[in-house]
PAMARTI-704751 format. One record per residue: residue number from 1; residue in one letter; z, x, y of N, C-alpha, C in turn. Coordinates in steps of 0.05 Angstrom, whole numbers, plus 5000, padded with zeros to 4 digits. Example, Ala and Ser with C-alpha at 12.3 -4.5 7.8 and 13.67 -1.06 7.14 Angstrom:
# PAMARTI-704751
{r 1,"a",{5156,5264,4886},{5156,5246,4910},{5156,5264,4934}}
{r 2,"s",{5142,5257,4955},{5143,5273,4979},{5157,5258,5001}}
# end
This chain:
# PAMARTI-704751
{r 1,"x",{5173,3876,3305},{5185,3849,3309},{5214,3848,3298}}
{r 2,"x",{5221,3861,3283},{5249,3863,3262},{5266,3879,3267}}
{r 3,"x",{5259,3897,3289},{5272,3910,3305},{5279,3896,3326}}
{r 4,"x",{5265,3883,3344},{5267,3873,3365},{5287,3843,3367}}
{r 5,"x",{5289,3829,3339},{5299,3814,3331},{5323,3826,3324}}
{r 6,"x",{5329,3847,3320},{5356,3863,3306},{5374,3866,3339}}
{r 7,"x",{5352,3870,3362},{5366,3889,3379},{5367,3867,3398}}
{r 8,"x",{5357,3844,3392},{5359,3814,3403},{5384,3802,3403}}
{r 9,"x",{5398,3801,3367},{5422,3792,3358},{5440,3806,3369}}
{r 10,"x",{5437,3836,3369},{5463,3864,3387},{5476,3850,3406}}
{r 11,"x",{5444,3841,3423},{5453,3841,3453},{5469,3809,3449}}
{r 12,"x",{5455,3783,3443},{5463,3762,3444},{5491,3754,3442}}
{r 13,"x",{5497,3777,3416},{5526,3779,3401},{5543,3811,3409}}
{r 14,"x",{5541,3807,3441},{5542,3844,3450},{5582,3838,3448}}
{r 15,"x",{5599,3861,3439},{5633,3863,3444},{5637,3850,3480}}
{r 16,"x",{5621,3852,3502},{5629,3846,3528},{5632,3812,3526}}
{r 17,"x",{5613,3802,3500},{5607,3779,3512},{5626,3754,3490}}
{r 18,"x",{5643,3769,3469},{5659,3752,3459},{5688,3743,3464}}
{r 19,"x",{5692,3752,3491},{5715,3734,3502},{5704,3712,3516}}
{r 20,"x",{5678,3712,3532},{5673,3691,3541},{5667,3670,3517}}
{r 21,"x",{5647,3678,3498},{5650,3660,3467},{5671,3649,3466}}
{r 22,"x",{5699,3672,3458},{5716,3646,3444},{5726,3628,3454}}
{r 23,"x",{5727,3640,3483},{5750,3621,3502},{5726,3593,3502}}
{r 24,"x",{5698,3598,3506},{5680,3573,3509},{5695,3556,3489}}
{r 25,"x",{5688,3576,3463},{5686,3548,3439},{5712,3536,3428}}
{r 26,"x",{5730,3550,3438},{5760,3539,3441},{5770,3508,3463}}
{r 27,"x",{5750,3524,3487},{5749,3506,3510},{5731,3473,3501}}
{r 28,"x",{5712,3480,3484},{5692,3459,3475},{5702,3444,3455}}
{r 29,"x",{5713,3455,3442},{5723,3445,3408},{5748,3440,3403}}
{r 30,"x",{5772,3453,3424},{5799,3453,3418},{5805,3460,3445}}
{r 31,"x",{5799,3442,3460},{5817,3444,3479},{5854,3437,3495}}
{r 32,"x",{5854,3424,3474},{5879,3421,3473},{5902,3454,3480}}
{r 33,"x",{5890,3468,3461},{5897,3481,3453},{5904,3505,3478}}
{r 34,"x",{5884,3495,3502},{5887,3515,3539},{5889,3506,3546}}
{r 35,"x",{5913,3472,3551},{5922,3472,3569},{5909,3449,3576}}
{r 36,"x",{5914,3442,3609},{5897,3421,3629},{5871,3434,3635}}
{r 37,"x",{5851,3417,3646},{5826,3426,3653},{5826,3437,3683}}
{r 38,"x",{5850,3432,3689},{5855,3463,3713},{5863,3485,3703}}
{r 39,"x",{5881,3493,3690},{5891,3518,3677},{5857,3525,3658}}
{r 40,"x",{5847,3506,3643},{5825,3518,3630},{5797,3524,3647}}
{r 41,"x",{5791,3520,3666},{5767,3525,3683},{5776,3546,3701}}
{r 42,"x",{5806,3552,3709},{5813,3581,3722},{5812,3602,3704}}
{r 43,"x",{5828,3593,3681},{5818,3619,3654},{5796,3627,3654}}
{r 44,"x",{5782,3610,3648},{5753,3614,3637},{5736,3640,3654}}
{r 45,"x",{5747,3623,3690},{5729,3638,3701},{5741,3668,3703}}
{r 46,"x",{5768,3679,3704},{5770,3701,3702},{5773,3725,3683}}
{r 47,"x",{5764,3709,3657},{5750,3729,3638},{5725,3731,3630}}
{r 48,"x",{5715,3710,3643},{5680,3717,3641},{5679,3738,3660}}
{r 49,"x",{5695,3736,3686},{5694,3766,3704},{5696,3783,3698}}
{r 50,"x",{5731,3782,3686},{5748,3810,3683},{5732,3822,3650}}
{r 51,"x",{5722,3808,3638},{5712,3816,3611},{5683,3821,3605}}
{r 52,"x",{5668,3806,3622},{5638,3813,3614},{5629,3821,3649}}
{r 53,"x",{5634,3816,3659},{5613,3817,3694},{5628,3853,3693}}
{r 54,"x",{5653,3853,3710},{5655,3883,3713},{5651,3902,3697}}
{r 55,"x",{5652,3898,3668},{5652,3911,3649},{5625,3930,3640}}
{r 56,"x",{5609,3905,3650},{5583,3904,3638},{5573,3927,3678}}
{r 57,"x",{5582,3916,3699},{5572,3933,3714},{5581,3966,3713}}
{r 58,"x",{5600,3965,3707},{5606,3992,3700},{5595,4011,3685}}
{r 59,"x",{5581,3998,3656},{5557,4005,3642},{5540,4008,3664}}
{r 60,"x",{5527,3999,3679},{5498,4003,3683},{5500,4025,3709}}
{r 61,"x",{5526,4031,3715},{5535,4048,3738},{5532,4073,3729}}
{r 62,"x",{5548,4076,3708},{5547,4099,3689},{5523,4105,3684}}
{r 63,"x",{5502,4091,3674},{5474,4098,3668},{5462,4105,3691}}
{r 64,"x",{5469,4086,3710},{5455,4102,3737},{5456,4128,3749}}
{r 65,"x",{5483,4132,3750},{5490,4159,3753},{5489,4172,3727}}
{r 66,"x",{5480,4172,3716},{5467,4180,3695},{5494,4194,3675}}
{r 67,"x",{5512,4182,3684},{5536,4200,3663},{5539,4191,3636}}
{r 68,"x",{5513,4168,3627},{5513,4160,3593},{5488,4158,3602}}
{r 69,"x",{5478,4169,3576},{5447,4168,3570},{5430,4144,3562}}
{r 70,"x",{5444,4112,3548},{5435,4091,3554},{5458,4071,3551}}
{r 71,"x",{5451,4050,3550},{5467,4030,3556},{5480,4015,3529}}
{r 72,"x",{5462,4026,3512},{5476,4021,3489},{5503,4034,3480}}
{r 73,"x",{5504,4056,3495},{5524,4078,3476},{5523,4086,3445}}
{r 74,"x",{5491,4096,3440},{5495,4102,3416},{5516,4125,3405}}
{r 75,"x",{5513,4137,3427},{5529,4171,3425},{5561,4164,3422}}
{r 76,"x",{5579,4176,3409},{5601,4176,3410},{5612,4177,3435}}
{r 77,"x",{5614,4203,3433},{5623,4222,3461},{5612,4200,3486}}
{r 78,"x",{5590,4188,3492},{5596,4167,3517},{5614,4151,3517}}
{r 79,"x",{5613,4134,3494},{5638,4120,3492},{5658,4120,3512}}
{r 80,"x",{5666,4143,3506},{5696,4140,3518},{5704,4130,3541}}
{r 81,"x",{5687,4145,3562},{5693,4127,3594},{5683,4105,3598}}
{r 82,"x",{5658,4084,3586},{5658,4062,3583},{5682,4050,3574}}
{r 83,"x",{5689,4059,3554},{5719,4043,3536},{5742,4045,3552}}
{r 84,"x",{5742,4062,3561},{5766,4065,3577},{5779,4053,3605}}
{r 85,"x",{5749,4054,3622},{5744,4035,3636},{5750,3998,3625}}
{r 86,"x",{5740,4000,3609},{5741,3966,3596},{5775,3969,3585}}
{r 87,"x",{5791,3977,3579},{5809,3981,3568},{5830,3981,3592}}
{r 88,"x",{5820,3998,3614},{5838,3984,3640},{5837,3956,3654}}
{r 89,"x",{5810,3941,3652},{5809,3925,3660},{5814,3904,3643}}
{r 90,"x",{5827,3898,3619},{5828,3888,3604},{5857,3882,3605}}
{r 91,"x",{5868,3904,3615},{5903,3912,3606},{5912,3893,3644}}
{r 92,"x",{5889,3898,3660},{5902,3889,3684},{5901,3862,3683}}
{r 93,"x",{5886,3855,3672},{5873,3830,3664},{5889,3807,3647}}
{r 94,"x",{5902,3820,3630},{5928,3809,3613},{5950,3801,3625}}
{r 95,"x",{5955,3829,3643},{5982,3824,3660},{5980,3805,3680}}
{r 96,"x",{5952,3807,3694},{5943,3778,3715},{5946,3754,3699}}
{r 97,"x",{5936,3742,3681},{5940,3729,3659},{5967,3714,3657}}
{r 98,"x",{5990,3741,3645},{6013,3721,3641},{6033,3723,3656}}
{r 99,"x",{6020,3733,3688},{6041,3728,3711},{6030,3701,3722}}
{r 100,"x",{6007,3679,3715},{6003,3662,3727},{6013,3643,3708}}
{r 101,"x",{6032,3626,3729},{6035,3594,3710},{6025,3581,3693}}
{r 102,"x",{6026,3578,3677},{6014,3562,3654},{6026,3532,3648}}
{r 103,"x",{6008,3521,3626},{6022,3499,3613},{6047,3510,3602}}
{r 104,"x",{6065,3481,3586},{6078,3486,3562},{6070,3503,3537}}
{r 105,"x",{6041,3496,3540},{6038,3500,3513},{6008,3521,3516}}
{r 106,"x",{6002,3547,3523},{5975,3553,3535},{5973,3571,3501}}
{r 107,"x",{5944,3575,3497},{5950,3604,3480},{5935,3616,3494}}
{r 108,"x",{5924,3621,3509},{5902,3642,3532},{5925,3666,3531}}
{r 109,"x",{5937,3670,3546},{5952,3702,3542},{5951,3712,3522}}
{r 110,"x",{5963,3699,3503},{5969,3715,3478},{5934,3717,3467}}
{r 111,"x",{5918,3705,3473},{5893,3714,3459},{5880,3731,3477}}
{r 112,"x",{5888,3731,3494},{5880,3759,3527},{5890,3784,3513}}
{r 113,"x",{5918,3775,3501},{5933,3805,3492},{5920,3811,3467}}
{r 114,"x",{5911,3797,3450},{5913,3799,3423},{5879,3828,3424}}
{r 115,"x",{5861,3804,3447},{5835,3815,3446},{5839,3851,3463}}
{r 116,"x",{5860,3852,3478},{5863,3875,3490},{5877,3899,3475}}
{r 117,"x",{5895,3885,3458},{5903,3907,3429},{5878,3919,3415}}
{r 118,"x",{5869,3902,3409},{5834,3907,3396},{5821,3933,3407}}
{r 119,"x",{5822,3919,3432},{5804,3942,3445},{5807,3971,3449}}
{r 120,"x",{5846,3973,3454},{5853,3987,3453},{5853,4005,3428}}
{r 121,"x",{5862,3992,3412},{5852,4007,3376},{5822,4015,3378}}
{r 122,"x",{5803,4005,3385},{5773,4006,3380},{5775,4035,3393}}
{r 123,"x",{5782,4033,3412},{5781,4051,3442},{5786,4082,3427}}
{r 124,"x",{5817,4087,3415},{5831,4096,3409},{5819,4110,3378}}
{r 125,"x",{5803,4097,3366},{5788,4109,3343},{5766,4122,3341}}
{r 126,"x",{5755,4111,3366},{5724,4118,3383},{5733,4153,3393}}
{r 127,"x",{5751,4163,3400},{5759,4174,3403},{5751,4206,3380}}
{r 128,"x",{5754,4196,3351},{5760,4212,3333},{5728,4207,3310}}
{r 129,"x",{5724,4183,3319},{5706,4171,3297},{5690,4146,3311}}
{r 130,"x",{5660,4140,3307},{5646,4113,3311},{5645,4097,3294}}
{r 131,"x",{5659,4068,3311},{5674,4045,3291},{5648,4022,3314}}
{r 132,"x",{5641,4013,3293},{5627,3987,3300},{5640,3969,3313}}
{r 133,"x",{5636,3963,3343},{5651,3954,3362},{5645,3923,3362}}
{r 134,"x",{5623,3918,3354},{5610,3897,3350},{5623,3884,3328}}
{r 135,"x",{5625,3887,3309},{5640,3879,3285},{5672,3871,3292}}
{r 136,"x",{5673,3897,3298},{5704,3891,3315},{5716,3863,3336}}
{r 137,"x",{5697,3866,3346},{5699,3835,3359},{5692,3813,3348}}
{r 138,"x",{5668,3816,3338},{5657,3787,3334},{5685,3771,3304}}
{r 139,"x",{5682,3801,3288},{5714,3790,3267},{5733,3778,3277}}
{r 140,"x",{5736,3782,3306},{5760,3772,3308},{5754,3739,3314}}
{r 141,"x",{5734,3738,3319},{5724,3705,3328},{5731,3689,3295}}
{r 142,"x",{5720,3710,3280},{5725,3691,3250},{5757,3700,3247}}
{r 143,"x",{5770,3709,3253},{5795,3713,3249},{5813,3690,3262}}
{r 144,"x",{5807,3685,3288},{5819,3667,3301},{5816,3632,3284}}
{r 145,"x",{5785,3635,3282},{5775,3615,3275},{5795,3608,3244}}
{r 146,"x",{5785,3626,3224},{5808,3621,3204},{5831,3612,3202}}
{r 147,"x",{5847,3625,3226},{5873,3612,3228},{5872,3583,3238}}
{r 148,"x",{5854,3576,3255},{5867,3547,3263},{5857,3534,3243}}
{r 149,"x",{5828,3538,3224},{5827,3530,3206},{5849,3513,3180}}
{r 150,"x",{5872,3542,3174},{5893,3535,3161},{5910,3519,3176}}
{r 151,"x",{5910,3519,3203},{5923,3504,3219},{5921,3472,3216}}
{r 152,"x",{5903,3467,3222},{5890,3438,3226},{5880,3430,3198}}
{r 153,"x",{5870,3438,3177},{5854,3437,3152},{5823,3412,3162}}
{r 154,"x",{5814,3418,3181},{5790,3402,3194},{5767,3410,3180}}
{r 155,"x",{5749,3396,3180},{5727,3394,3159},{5710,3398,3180}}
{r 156,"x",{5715,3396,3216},{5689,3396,3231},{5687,3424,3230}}
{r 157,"x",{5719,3436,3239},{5720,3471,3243},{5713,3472,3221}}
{r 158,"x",{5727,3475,3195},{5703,3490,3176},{5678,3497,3166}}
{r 159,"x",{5666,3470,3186},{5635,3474,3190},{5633,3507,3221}}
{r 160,"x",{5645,3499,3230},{5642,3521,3254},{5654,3538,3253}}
{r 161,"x",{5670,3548,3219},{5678,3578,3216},{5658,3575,3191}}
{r 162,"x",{5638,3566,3172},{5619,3574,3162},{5598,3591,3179}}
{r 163,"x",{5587,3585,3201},{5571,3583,3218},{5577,3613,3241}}
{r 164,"x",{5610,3619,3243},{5613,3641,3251},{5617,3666,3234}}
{r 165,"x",{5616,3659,3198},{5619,3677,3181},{5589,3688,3177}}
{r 166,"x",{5567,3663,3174},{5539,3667,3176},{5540,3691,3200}}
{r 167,"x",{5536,3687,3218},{5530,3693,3244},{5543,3729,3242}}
{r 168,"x",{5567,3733,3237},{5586,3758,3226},{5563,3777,3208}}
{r 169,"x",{5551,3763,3184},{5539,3774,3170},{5502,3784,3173}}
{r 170,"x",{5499,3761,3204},{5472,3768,3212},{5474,3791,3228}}
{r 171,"x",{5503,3793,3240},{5497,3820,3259},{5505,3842,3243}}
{r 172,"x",{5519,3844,3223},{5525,3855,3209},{5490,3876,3195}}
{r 173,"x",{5478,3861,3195},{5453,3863,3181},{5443,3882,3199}}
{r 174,"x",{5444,3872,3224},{5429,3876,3249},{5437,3904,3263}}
{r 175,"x",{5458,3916,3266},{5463,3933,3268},{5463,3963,3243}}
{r 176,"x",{5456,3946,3219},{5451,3967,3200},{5419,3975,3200}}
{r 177,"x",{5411,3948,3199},{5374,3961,3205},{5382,3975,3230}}
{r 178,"x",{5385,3972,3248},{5376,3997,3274},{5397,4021,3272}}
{r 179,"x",{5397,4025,3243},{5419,4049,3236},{5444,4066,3274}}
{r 180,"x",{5452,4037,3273},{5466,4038,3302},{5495,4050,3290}}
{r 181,"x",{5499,4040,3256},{5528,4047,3246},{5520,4053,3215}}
{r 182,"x",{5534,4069,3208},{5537,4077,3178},{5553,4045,3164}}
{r 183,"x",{5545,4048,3142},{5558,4020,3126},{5587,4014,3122}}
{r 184,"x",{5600,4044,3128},{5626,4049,3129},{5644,4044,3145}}
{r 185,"x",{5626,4042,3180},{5631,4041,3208},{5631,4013,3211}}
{r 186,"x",{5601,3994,3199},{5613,3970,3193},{5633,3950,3195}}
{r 187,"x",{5637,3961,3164},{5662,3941,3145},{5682,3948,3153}}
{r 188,"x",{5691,3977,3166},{5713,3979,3170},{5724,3966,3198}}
{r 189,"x",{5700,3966,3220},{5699,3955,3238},{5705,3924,3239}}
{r 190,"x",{5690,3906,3215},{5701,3885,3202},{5724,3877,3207}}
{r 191,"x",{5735,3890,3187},{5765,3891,3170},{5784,3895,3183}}
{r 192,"x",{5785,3916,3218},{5795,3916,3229},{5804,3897,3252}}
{r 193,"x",{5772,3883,3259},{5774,3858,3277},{5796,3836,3267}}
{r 194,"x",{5785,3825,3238},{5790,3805,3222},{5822,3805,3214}}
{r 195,"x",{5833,3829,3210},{5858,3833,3203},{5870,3837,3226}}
{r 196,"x",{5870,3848,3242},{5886,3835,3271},{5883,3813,3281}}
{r 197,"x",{5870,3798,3287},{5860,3770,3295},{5883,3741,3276}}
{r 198,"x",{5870,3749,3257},{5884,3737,3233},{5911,3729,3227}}
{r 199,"x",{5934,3761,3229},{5947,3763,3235},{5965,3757,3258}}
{r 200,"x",{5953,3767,3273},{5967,3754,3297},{5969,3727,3311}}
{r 201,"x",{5949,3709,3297},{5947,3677,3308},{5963,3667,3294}}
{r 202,"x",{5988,3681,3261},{6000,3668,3255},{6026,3666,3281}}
{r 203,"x",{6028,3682,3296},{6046,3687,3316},{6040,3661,3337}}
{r 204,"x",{6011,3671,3340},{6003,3656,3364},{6009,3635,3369}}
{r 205,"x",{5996,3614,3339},{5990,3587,3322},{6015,3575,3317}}
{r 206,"x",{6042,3592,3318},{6064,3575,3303},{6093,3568,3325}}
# end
């Protein structure tokens, strides 16, 4: 059962599926922040595409043709052409992004770019070493979150960056029981989400 619950949270909280997250809870909670609710319902829909739908079919293509042995990518060495794949579509995806009109005031590109730097670094380490990809993303959700935190000093967001720090530390858990990452692969995976994210929304944010 503790397994199944571990490999429950993986998937729920899978790297394909936290662009559609943030842009939601950005879209739900701060919307101001994308624009009109035309510019924010075209976004929305083309990174739930460009970021979880093709992404995610390309995984199961690969498994079909059997050129990764599962869908998880425990193995290093699969990695790569999944990532790479996601790393092009990500990069075309950016550039579609901020050749389309926007508001005055949008942050969707720059968080298209910020999340595609990511990946690219993730991509790019995966390469040499297995870095918790999972961590990697989901940090950046508390990274983002942090900053508008300091932004706004809101008492509702601080309830909803407690709640994404909780959440950080359940998958955190979760991927160590199914010894999916060394404790090292982790934190550093963490630290890397969190510190780019962070960083860069002072840009974004100001």
């Amino acid at each position: 059962m503790k397994k199944q619950l571990a490999q429950g949270i993986s998937v729920l909280l899978h790297p394909l599926l936290i662009p559609s997250y943030l842009f939601g809870m950005l879209l739900l909670f701060f919307p101001l922040l994308l624009g009109s609710i035309h510019t924010q319902m075209m976004f929305m829909g083309i990174i739930i595409i460009a970021t979880f739908i093709i992404p995610t079919w390309l995984v199961l293509f690969l498994r079909y043709t059997k050129v990764i042995s599962s869908i998880y990518l425990q193995d290093r060495k699969e990695r790569t052409l999944p990532f790479l794949g996601a790393v092009t579509i990500y990069i075309l995806t950016t550039i579609l992004i901020y050749r389309i009109p926007t508001d005055s005031y949008n942050t969707i590109p720059q968080l298209m770019l910020l999340m595609t730097f990511s990946l690219c670094l993730t991509a790019f380490i995966t390469l040499f070493w297995k870095i918790s990809a999972h961590m990697v993303g989901f940090s950046g959700i508390v990274g983002v979150l942090m900053r508008i935190a300091f932004h706004s000093y809101s008492t509702h967001l601080m309830l909803i960056l407690f709640v994404a720090i909780l959440l950080a530390g359940i998958l955190m858990s979760a991927r160590l029981y199914l010894n999916a990452h060394t404790p090292k692969q982790v934190y550093i995976g963490f630290l890397i989400g969190f510190s780019i994210s962070f960083t860069a929304n002072f840009w974004i944010l100001t």
